[in-house]
DSSP file (Angstrom, degrees, kcal/mol; ACC not computed):
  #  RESIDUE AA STRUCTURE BP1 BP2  ACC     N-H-->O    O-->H-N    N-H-->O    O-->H-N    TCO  KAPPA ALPHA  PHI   PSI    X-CA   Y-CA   Z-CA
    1    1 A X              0   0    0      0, 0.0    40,-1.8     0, 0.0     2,-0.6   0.000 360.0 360.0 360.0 151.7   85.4  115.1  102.4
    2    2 A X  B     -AB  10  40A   0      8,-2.0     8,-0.7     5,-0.3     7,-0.6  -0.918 360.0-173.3-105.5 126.0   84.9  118.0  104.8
    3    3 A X        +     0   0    0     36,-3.1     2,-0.4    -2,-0.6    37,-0.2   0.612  59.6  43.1 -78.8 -22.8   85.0  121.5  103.4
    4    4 A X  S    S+     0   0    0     35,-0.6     3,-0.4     4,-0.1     2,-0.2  -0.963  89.2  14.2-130.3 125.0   84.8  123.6  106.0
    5    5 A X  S >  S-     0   0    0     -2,-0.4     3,-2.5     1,-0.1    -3,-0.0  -0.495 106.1 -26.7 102.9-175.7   86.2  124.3  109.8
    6    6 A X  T 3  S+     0   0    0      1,-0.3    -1,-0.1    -2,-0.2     0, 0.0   0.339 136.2  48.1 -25.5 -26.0   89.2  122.7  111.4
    7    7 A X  T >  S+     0   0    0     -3,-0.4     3,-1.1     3,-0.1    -5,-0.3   0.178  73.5 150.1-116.8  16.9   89.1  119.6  109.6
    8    8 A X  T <  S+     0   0    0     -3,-2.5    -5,-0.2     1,-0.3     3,-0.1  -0.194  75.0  23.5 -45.9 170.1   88.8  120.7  105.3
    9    9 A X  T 3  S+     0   0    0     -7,-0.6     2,-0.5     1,-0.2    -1,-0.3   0.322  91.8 125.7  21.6  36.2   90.3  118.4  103.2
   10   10 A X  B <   -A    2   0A   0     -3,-1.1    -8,-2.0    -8,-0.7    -1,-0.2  -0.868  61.8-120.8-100.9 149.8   90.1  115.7  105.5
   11   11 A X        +     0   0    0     -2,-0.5    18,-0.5   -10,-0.2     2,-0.3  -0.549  37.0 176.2 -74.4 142.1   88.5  112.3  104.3
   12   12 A X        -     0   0    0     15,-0.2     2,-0.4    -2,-0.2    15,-0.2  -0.970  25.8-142.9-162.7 148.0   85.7  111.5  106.4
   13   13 A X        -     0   0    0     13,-2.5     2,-0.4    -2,-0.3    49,-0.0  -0.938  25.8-126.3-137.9  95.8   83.2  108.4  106.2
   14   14 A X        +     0   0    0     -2,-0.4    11,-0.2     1,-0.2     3,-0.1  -0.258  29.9 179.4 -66.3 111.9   79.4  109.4  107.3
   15   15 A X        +     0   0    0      9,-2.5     2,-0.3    -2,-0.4    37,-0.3   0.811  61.2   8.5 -76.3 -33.2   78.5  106.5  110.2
   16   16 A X  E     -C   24   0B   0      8,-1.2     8,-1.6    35,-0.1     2,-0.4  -0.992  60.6-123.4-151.2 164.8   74.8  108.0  111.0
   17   17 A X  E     +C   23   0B   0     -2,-0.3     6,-0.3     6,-0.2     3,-0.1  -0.883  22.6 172.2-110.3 156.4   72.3  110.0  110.3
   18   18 A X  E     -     0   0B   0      4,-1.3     2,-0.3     1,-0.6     5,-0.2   0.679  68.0 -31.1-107.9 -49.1   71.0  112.4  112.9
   19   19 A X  E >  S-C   22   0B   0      3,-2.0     3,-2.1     1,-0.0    -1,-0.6  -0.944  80.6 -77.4-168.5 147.8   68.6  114.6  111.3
   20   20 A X  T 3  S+     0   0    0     -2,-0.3     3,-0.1     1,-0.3    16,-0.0   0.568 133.3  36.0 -21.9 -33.0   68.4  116.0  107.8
   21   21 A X  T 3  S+     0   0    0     16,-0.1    16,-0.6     1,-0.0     2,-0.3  -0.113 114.3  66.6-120.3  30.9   70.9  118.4  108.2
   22   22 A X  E <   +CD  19  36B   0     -3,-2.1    -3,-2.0    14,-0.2    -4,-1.3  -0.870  49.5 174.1 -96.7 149.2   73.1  116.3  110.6
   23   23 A X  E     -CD  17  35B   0     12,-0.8    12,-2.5    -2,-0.3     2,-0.6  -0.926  36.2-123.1-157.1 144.5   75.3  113.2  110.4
   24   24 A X  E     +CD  16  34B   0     -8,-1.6    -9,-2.5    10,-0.2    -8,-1.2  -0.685  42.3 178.4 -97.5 119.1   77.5  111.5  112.6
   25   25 A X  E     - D   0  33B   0      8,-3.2     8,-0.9    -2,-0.6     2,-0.3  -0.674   7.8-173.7-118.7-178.1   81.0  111.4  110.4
   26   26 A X        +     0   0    0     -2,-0.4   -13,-2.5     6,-0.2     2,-0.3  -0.956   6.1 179.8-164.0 145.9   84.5  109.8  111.5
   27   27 A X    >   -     0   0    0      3,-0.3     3,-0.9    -2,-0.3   -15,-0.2  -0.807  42.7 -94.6-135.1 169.1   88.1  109.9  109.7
   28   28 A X  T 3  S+     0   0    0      1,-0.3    31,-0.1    -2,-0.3   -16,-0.1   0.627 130.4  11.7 -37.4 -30.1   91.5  108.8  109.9
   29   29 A X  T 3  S+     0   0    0    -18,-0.5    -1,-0.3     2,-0.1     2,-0.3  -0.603 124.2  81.3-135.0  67.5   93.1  112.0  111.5
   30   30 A X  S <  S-     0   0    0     -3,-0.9     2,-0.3    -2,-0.1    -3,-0.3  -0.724  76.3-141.3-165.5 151.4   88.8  113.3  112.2
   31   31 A X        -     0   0    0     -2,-0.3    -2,-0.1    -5,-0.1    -6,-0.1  -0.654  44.9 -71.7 -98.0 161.7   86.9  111.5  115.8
   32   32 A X  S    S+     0   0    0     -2,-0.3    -6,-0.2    -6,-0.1     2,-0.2  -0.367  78.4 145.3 -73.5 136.2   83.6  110.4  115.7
   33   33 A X  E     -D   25   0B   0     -8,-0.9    -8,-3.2    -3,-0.1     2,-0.1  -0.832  53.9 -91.0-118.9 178.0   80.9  114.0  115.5
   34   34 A X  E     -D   24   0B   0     -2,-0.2     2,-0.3   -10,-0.2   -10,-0.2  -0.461  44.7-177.5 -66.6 153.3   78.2  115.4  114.6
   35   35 A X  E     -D   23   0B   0    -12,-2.5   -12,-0.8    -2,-0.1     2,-0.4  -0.901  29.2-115.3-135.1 173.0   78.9  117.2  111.6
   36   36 A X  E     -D   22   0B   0     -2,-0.3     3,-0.3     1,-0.2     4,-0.3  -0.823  23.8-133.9 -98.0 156.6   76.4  119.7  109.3
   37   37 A X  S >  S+     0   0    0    -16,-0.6     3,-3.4    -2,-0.4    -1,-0.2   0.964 108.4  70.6 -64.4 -46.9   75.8  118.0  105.8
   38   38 A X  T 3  S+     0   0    0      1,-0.3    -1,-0.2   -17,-0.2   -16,-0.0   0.622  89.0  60.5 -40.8 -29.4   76.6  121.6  104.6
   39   39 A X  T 3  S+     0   0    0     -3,-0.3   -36,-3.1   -36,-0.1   -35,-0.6   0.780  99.5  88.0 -65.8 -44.3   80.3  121.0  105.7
   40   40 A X  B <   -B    2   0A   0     -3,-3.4     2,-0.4    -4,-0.3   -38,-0.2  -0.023  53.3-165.6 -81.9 160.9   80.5  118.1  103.2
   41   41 A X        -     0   0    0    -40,-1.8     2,-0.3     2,-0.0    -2,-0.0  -0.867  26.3-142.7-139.9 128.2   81.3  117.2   99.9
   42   42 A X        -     0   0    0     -2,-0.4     2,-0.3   -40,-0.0   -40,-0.0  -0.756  13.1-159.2-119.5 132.2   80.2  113.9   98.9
   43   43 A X        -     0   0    0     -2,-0.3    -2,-0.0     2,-0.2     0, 0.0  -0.920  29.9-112.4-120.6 145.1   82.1  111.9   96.8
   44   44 A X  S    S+     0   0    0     -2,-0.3    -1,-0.1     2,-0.0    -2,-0.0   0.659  85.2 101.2 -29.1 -54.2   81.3  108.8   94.4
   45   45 A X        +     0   0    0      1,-0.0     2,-0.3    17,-0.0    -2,-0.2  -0.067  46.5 171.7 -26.6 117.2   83.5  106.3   96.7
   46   46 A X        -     0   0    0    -33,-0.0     2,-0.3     2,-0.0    -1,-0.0  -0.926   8.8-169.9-126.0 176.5   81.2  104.3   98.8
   47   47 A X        -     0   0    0     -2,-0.3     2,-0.7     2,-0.0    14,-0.0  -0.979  28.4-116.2-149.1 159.1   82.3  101.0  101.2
   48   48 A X        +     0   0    0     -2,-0.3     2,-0.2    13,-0.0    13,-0.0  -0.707  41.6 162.5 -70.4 108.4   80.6   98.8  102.8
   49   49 A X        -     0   0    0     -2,-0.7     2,-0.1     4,-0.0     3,-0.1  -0.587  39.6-106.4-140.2-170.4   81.0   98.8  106.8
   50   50 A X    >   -     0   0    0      1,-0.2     3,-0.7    -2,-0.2    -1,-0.0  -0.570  51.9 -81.7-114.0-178.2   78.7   97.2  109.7
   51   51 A X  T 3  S+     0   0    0      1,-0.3    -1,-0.2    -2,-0.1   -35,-0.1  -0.261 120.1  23.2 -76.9 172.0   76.5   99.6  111.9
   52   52 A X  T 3  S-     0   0    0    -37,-0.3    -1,-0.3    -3,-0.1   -36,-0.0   0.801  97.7-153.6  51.0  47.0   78.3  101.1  114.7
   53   53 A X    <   -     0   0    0     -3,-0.7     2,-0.1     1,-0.1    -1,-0.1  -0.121  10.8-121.8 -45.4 154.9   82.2  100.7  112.9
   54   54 A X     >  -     0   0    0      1,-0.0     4,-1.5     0, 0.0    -1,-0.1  -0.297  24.2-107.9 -92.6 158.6   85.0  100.4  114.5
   55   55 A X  H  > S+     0   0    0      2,-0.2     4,-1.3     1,-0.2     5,-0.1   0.752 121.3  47.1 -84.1 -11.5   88.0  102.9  114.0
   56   56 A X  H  > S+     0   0    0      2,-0.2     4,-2.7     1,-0.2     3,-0.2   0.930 104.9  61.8 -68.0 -48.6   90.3  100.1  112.1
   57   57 A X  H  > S+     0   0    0      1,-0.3     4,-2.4     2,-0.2    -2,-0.2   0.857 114.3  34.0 -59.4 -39.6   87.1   99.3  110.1
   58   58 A X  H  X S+     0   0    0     -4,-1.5     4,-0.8     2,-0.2    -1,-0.3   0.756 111.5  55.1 -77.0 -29.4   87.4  103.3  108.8
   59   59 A X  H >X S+     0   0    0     -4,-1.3     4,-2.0    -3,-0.2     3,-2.0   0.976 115.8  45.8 -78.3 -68.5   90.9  103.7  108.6
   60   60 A X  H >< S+     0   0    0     -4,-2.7     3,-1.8     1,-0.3    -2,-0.2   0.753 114.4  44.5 -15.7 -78.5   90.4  100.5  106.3
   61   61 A X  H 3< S+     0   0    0     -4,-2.4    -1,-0.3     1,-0.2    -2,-0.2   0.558 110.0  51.7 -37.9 -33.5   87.6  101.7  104.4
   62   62 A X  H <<        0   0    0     -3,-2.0    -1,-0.2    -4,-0.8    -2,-0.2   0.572 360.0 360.0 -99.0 -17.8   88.9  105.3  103.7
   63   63 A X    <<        0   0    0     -4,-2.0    -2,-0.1    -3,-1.8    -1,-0.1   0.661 360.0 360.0 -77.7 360.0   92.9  103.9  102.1
């Protein structure tokens, strides 16, 4: 879930990592960016997806 900026409280499902303090996330209502980990709140829910998902595959993953 994103805590901070434009998108809080949206659900959001991290696709890569960038750098220690970046990751590439993507959501339902959210397009693919970079995001800071700092932004985040990480929640217990994990799912299984293939590299490089698709936006169905997330919408999927995240109901």
């Amino acid at each position: 879930m994103q805590l901070r900026g434009r998108r809080a409280g949206q659900k959001v499902m991290v696709i890569d990592v960038e750098s220690p303090s970046l990751v590439v996330i993507e959501g339902v209502n959210v397009k693919r960016r970079k995001c800071n980990v700092k932004h985040l709140f990480a929640t217990p829910k994990k799912a299984d997806i293939t590299k490089n998902p698709s936006k169905e595959e997330i919408v999927n993953a995240l109901s």
